[in-house]
C-alpha positions as CSV (number, residue, x, y, z in Angstrom):
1,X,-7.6,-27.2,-9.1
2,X,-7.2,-30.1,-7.0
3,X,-10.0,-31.1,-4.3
4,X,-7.3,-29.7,-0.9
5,X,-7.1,-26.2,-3.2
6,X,-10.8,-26.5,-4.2
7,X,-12.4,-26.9,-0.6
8,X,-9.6,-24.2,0.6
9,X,-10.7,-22.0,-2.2
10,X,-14.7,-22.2,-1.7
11,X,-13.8,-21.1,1.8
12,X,-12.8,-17.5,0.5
13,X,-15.6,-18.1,-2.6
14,X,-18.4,-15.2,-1.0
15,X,-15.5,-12.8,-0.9
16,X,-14.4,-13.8,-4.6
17,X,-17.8,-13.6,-5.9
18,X,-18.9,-9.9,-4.4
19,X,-16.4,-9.2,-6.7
20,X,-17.2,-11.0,-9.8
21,X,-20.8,-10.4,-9.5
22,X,-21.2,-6.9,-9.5
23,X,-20.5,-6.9,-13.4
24,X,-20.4,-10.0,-15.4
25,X,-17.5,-8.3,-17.3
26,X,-14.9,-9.2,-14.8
27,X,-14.5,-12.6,-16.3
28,X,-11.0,-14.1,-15.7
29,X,-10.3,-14.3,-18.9
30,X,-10.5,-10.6,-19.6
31,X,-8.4,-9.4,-16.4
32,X,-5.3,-9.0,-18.5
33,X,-6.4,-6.0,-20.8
34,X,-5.7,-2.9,-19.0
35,X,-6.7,-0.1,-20.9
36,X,-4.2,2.7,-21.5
37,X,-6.3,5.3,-20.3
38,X,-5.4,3.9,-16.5
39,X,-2.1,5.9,-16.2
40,X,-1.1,4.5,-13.1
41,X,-0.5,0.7,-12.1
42,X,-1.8,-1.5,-9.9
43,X,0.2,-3.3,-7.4
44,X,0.5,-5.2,-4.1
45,X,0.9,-4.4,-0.6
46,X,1.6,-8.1,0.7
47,X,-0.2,-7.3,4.1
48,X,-2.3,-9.6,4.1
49,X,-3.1,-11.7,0.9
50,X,1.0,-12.6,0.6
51,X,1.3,-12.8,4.5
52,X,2.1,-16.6,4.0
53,X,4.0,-16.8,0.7
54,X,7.4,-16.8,0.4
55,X,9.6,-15.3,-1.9
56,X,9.8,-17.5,-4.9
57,X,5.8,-18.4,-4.0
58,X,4.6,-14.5,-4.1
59,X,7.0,-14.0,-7.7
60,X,4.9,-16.6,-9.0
61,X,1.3,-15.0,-7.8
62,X,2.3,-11.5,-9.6
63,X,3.6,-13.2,-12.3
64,X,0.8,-15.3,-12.9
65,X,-1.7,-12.5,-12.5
66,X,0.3,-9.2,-14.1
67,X,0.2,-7.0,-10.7
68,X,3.5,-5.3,-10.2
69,X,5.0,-3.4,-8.2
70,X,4.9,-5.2,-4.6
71,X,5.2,-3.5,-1.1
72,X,7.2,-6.3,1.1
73,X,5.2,-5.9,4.4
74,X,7.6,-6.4,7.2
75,X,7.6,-9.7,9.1
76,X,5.8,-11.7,6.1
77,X,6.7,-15.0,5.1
78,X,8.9,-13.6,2.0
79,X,11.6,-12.0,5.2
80,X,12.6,-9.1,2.9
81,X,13.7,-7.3,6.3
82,X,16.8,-5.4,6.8
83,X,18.6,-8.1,8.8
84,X,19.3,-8.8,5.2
85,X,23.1,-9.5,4.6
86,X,24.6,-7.4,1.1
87,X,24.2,-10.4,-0.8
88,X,21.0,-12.0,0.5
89,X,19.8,-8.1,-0.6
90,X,21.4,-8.9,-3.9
91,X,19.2,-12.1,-4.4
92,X,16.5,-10.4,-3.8
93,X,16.7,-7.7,-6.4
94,X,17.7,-10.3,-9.0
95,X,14.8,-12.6,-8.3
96,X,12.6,-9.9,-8.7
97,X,14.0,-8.7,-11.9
98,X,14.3,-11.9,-13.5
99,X,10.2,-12.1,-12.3
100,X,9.7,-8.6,-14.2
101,X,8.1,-7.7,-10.7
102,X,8.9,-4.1,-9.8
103,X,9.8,-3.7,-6.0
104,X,7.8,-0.4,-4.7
105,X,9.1,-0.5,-1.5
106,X,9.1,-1.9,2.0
107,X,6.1,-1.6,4.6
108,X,7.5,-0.7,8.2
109,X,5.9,-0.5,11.2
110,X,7.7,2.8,12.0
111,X,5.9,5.2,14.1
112,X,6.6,8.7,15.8
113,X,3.6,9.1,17.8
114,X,5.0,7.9,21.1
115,X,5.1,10.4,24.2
116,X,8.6,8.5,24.7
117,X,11.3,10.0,23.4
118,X,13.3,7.4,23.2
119,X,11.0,5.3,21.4
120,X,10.7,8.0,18.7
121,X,14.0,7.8,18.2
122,X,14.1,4.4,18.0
123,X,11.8,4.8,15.3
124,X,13.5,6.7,13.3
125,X,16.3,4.6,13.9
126,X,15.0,1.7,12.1
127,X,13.2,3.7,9.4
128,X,16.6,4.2,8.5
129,X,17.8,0.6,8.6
130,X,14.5,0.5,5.8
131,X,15.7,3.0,3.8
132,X,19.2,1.2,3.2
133,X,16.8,-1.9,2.3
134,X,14.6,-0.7,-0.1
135,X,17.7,1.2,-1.4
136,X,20.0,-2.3,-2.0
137,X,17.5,-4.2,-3.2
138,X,16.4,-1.3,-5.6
139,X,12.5,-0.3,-4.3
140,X,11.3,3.7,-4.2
141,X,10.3,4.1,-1.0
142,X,9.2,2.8,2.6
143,X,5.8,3.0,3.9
144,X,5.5,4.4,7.4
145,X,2.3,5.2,10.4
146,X,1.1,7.5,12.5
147,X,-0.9,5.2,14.8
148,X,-3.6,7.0,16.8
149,X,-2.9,10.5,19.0
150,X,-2.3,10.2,22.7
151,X,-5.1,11.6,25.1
152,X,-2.9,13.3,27.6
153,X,-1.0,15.4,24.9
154,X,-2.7,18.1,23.1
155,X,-3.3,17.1,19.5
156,X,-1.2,19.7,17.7
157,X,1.5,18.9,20.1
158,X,1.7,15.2,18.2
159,X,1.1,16.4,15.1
160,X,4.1,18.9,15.2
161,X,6.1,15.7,16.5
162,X,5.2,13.2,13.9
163,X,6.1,15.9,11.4
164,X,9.9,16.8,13.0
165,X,10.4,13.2,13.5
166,X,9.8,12.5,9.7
167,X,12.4,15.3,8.7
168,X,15.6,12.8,9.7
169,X,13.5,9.9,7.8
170,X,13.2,11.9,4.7
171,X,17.0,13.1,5.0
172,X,18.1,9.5,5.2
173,X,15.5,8.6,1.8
174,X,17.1,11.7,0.2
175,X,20.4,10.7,0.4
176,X,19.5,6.9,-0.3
177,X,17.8,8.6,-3.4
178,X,14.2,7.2,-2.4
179,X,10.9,8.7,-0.7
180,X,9.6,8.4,2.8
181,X,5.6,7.1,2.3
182,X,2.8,8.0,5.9
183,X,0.5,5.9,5.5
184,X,-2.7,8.0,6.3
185,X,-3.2,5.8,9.7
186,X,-4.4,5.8,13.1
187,X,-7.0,6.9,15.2
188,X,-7.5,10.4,14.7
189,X,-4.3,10.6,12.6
190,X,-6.3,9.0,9.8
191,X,-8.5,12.2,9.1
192,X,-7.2,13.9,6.3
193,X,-6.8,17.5,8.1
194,X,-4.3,15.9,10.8
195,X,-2.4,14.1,8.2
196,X,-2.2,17.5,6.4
197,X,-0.5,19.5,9.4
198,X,1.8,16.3,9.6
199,X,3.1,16.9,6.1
200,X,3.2,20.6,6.5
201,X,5.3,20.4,10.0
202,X,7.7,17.7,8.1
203,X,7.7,20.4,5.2
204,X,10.6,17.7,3.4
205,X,10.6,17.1,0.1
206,X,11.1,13.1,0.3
207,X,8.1,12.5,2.5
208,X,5.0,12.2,1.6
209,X,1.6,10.2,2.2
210,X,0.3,6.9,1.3
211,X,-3.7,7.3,0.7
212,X,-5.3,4.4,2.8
213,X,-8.9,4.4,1.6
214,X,-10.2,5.5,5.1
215,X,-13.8,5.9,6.0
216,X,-12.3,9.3,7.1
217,X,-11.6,10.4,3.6
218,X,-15.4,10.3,2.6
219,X,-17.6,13.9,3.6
220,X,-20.9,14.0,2.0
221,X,-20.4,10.5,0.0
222,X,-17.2,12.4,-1.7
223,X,-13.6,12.0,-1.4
224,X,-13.2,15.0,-3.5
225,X,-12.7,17.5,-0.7
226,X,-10.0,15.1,1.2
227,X,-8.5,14.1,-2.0
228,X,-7.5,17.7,-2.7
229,X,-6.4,18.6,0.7
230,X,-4.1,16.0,0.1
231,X,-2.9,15.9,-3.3
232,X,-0.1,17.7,-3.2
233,X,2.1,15.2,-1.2
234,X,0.3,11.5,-2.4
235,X,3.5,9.2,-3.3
236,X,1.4,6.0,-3.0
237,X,-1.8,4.6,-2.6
238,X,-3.7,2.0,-0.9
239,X,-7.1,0.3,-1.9
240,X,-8.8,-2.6,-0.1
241,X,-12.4,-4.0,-0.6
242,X,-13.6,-2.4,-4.0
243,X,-17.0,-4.2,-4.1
244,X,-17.6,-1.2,-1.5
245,X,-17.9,0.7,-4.3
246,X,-21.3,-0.9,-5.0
247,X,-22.3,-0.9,-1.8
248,X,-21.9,3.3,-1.3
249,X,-19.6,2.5,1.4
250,X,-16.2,3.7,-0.6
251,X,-16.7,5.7,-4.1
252,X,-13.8,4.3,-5.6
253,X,-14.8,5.0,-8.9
254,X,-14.4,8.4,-7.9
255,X,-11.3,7.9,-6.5
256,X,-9.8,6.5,-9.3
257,X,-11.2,9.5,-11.5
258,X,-9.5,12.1,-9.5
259,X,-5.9,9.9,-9.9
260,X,-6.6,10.4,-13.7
261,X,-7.5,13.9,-13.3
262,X,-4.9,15.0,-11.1
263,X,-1.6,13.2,-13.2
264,X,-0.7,10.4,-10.8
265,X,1.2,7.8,-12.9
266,X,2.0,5.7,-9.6
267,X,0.5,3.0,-8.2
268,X,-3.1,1.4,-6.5
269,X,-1.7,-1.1,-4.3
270,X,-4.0,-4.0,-2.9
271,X,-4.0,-4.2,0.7
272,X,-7.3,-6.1,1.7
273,X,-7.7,-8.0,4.9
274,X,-7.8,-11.6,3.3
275,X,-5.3,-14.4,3.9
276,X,-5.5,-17.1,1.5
277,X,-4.2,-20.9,2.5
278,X,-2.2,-21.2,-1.3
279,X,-1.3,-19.4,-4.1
280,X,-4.0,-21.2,-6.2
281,X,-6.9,-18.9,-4.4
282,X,-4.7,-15.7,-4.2
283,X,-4.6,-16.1,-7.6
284,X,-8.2,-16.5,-8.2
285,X,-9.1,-13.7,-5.9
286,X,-6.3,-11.5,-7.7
287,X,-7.6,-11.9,-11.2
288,X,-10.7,-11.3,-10.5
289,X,-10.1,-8.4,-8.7
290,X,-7.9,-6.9,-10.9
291,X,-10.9,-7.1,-13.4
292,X,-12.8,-5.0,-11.2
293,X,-10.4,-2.9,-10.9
294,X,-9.7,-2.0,-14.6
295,X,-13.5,-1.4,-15.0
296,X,-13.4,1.2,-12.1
297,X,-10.1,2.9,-12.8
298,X,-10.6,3.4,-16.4
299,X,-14.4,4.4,-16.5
């Protein structure tokens, strides 16, 4: 590590070592056995720790560290987006296979929450320009929000909305032979109850959720209860800060058990709230948090 990467590095070092320090067993060197009791993978959402990498720079940060499959955040560095021309959508399936990085999908900004019409159906609108992305350039889905409830509209009212609006979205993925993922998002749409009616309003086969690791999720230091109410439609899965897991503020230990219990064979997908200056300290942070991550998910 050279003394710019080292002084850039020691920067980010207290959020490096919460990690590390909770169990000595995280060493770097021991990131790269994952046992094969954890049936599922883990994987990257690029919002925020590959915010600033391009293409060929992010490749090299999975690589390096083993995490695949990637969720290309929208307007990121990397510009998967679909402005994409047929061939620049091409290059970027090849680059990621000759990598051996698996592309999970796309993470939109698409939203039906609005009390505009017109801006729903703008929405959907470019959901669908997504979907033909992650399609060409061979992902399995694309990540979508609810993003708060408006006070002058009854609750139910959006709910039902959200859910109608995501019927067109999951036609489109059907045909395109890929899944619609809600993020489980938003003020008020985040509690597991609302996102619930959501899915059951939609009723489509192609969409389901993304679990977010909310605060909202936990009743009685569980995530049990909220885990099951939502089981039957989790496609993907977000974690973020797993020192919390210490701390008492997020039992992801539990989490992780219920995956096991339930089947899932997906993904855990990294989406933390960390930007690092250069792939030598997104590399360091990633390694060592994949080490606490195979110590939680296969305990």
């Amino acid at each position: 590590m050279n003394a710019t990467t080292r002084r850039n590095f020691l920067t980010y070092a207290p959020s490096i070592a919460t990690l590390a320090c909770i169990n000595p067993a995280f060493a770097v060197q021991n990131t790269k056995i994952e046992p094969k009791s954890i049936p599922f993978k883990l994987g990257l959402v690029t919002y925020n720790l590959g915010a600033k990498l391009d293409l060929p720079a992010l490749l090299r940060v999975c690589k390096t560290t083993g995490i695949s499959p990637v969720e290309l955040r929208t307007t990121h560095a990397h510009k998967v987006e679909p402005t994409l021309s047929p061939d620049e959508r091409k290059d970027v399936r090849k680059k990621f296979a000759d990598a051996g990085i698996e592309i999970w999908g796309a993470g939109s900004v698409c939203e039906f929450h609005s009390t505009s019409k017109k801006t729903v159906d703008e929405n959907i609108e470019t959901c669908k320009r997504f979907v033909d992305l992650v399609r060409d350039i061979g992902g399995k889905g694309v990540k979508v929000r609810p993003n708060g409830l408006p006070k002058e509209v009854p609750i139910p009212k959006t709910l039902e909305q959200i859910g109608k609006a995501l019927i067109s979205c999951g036609k489109a993925a059907s045909d395109a032979g890929i899944e619609i993922w809600v993020e489980v998002h938003g003020a008020g749409t985040a509690k597991p109850e609302n996102m619930k009616t959501i899915m059951e309003q939609c009723g489509h086969a192609s969409v389901g959720v993304t679990w977010n690791s909310n605060p909202d999720d936990i009743k009685n230091g569980s995530v049990e209860e909220s885990f099951k109410m939502l089981q039957p439609w989790i496609k993907s899965c977000h974690i973020n800060d797993l020192y919390k897991n210490s701390l008492g503020t997020y039992p992801y230990r539990e989490l992780f058990k219920l995956f096991r219990q339930s089947g899932y064979n997906r993904a855990t997908m990294i989406e933390v709230g960390k930007t690092f200056p250069d792939e030598a300290s997104t590399i360091e942070f990633l390694h060592t948090y994949k080490g606490l991550w195979t110590e939680l998910a296969s305990a």
